[in-house]
C-alpha positions as CSV (number, residue, x, y, z in Angstrom):
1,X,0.0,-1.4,0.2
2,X,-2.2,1.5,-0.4
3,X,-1.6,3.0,-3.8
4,X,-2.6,6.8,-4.3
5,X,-5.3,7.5,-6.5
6,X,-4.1,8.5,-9.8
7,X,-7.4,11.0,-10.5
8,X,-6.7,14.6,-8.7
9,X,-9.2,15.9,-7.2
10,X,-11.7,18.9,-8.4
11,X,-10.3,22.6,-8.0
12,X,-7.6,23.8,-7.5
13,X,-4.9,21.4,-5.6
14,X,-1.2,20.3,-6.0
15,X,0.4,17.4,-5.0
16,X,2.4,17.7,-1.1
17,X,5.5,15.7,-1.3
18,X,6.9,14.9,2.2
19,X,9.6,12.7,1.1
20,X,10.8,9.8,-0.6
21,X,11.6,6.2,0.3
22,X,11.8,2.7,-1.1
23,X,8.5,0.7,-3.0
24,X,6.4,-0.9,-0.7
25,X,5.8,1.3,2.2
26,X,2.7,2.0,3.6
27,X,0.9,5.5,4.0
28,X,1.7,7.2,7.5
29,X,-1.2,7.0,10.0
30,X,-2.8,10.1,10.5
31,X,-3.3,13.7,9.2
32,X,-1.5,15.3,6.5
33,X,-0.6,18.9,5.9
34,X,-4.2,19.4,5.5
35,X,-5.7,17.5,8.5
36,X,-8.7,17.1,6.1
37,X,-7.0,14.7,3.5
38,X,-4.8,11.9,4.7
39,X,-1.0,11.0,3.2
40,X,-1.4,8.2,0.6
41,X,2.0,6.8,-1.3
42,X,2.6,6.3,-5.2
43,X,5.3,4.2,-6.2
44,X,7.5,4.4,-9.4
45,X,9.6,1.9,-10.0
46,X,11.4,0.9,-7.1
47,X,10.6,3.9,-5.6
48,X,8.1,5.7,-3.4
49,X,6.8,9.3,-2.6
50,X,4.5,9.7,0.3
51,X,2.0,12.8,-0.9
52,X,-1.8,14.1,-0.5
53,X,-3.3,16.8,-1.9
54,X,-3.2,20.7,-0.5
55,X,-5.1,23.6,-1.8
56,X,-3.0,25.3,-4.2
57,X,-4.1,28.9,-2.6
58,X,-2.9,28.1,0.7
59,X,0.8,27.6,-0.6
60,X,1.0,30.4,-3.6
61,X,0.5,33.5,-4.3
62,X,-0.5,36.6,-2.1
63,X,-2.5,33.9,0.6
64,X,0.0,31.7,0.5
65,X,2.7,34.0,1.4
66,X,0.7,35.4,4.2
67,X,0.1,31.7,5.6
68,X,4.2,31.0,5.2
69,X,4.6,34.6,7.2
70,X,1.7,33.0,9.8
71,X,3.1,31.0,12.9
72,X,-0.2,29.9,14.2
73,X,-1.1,28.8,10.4
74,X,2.7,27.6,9.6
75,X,3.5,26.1,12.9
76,X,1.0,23.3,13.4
77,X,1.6,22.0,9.7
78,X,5.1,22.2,9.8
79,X,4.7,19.4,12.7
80,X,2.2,17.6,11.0
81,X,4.9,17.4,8.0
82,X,7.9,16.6,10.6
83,X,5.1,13.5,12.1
84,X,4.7,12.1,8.5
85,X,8.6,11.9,7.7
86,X,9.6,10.7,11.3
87,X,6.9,7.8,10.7
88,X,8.5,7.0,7.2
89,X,11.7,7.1,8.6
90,X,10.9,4.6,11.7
91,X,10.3,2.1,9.3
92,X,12.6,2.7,5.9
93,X,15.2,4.7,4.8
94,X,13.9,8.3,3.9
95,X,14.6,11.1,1.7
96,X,13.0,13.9,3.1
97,X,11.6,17.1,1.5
98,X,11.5,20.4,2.6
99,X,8.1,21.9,4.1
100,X,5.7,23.1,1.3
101,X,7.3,20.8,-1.6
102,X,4.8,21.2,-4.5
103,X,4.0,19.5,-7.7
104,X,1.2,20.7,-10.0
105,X,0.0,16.7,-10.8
106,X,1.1,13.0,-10.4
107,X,2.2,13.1,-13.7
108,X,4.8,15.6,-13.1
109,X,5.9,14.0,-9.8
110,X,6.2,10.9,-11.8
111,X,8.9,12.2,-14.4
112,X,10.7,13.8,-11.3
113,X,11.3,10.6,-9.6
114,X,12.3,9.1,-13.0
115,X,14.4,11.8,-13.5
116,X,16.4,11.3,-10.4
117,X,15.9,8.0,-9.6
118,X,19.5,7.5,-9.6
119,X,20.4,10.6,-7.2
120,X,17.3,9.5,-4.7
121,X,18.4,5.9,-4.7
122,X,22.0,6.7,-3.9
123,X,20.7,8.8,-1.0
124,X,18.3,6.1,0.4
125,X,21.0,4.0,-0.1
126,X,23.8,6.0,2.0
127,X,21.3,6.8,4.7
128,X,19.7,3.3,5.4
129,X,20.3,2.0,9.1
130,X,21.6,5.5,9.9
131,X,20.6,8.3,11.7
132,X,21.3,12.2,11.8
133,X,22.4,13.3,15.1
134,X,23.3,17.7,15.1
135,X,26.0,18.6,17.9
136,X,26.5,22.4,18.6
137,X,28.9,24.0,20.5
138,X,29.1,27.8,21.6
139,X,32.0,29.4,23.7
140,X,31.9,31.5,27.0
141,X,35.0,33.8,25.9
142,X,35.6,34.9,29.4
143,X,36.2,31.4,30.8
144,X,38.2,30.5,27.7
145,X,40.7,32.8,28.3
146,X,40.7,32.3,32.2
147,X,41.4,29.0,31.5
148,X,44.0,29.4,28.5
149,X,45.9,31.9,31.6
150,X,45.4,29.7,34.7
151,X,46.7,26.7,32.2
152,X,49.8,29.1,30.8
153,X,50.5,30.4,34.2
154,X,51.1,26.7,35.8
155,X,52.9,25.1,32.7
156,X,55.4,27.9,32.9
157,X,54.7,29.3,29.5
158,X,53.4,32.7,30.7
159,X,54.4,34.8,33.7
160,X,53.9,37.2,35.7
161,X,56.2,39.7,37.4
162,X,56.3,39.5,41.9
163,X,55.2,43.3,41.9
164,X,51.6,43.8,42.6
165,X,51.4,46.9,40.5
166,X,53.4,45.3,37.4
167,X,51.6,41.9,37.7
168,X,48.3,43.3,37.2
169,X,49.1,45.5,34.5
170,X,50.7,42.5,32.5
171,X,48.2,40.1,33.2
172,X,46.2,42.6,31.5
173,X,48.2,42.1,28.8
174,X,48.3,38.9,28.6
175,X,44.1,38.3,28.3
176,X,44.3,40.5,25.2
177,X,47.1,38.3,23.6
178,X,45.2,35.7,24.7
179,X,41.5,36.5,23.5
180,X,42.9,38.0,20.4
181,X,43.4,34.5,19.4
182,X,41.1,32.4,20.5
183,X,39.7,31.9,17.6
184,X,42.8,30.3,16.2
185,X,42.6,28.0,19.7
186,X,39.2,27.2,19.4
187,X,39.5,26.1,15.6
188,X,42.1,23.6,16.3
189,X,40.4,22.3,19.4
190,X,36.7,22.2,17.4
191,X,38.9,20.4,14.4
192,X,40.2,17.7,17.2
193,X,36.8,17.2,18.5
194,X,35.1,16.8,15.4
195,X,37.4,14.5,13.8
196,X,36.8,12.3,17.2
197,X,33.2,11.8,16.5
198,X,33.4,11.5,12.6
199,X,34.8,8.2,13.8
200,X,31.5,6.8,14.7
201,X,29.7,8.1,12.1
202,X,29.0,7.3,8.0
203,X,29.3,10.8,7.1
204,X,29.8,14.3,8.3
205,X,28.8,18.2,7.5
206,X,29.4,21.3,8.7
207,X,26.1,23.7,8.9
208,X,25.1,27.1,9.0
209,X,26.2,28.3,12.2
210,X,23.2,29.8,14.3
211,X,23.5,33.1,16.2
212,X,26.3,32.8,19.0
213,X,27.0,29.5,17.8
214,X,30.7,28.4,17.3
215,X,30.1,25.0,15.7
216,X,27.1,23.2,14.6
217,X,28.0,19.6,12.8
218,X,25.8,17.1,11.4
219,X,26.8,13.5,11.6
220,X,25.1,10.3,10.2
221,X,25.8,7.6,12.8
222,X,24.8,3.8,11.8
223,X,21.7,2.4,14.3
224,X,24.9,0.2,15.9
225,X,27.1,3.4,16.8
226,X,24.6,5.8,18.4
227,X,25.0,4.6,22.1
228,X,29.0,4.8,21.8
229,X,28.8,8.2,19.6
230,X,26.5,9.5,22.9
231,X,28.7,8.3,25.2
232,X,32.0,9.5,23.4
233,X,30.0,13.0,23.3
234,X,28.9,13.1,26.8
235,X,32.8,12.3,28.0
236,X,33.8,15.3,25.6
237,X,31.6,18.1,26.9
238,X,32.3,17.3,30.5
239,X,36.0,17.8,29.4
240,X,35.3,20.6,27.8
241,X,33.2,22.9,30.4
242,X,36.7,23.6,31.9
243,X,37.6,25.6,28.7
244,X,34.1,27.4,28.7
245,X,33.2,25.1,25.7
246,X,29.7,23.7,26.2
247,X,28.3,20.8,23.6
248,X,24.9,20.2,23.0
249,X,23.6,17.1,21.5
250,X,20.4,16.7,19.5
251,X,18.2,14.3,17.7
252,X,17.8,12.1,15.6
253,X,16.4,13.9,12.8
254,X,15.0,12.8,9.3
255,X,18.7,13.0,6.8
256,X,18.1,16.4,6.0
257,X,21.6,17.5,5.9
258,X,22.4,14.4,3.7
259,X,19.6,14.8,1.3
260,X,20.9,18.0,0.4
261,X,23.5,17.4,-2.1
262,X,20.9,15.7,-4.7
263,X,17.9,18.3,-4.2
């Protein structure tokens, strides 16, 4: 195994942490955040972190916040980032870092790790054979409520009066009832659902919902579980396109969501 060089280079440089993982890993093939400087690993105790070196400028001050605002400067090391962790993470368990994690010199990486050597091993250890798999769900309103009237209409729980005139003026009436809560239908029917596929998986968390999002969920399936979680999935969002609920599966991703709780 390739150990990182414990003497930092001239100017002015910090230490890029990409994640951490367990000792004996090897360094990532490839480029690093700064194509110019490949990854290289240092390993304390029974842990690793996989690092190189970055110019300081490029991440602080008034530069640095003009490269972080820059999508043809951000974009391509962003991926390069992503490329290291996924390698890491085809290989071990990882604990991955955000983008543009910084520490001024080994030395302070080193009491970090030893610092939270407990919190990072518990992680590694929750995550190993898993992976993170991000479902998100959004809602066509309109077809919700079609459906939640076509469905009322033939199980005799709503009606409408003969009358052409009357009919139409209360099945106007009845779409407001109905899309005024919808959101109480949808909760229950989101709750159902996820509590279905929390079955296959090691853990669960709700995240941020993105704009015209009505669920996003992270789930950490074991290796073993994936192809039934996918197919469990795919019979639930052919189910639910009748109800104008539409699921959309992606992955798997580095443990982000996971990771969170000891950062």
């Amino acid at each position: 195994m390739e150990q990182i060089s414990t003497t930092q280079p001239e100017g002015s440089v910090a230490t890029y942490v990409y994640c951490f993982s367990l000792a004996g890993i090897s360094p990532p093939v490839g480029a690093g955040v700064d194509e110019n400087r490949p990854t290289q690993v240092l390993t304390v105790g029974g842990l690793s972190a996989v690092v190189s070196w970055v110019a300081l400028e490029d991440f602080t001050g008034a530069t640095g916040e003009a490269n972080l605002q820059d999508i043809a400067w951000l974009g391509p090391r962003a991926c390069r980032h992503a490329v290291v962790v996924e390698q890491v993470m085809a290989v071990a368990p990882v604990f991955p870092l955000p983008f543009g994690t910084l520490f001024s010199s080994l030395t302070v990486l080193e009491q970090e790790i030893n610092r939270r050597s407990g919190e990072i091993s518990a992680v590694l250890e929750k995550v190993a054979g898993c992976q993170e798999w991000s479902v998100l769900g959004s809602l066509d309103r309109n077809a919700a409520v079609d459906y939640r009237l076509v469905d009322g209409l033939q199980s005799g729980r709503l009606k409408l009066p003969d009358a052409i005139g009357r009919r139409h003026l209360e099945e106007q009436k009845i779409r407001r009832q109905l899309a005024s809560d919808l959101d109480d239908w949808l909760s229950e029917r989101l709750e159902s659902l996820q509590q279905e596929l929390a079955g296959f998986a090691r853990d669960f968390r709700q995240r941020r919902l993105t704009e015209n999002k009505v669920s996003h969920w992270a789930f950490l399936v074991p290796e073993g579980q994936v192809e039934a979680f996918q197919i469990k999935l795919g019979q639930m969002t052919r189910e639910q396109e009748a109800f104008g609920l539409a699921l959309r599966l992606t992955g798997p991703w580095p443990p982000y969501t996971f990771s969170q709780s000891a950062q």
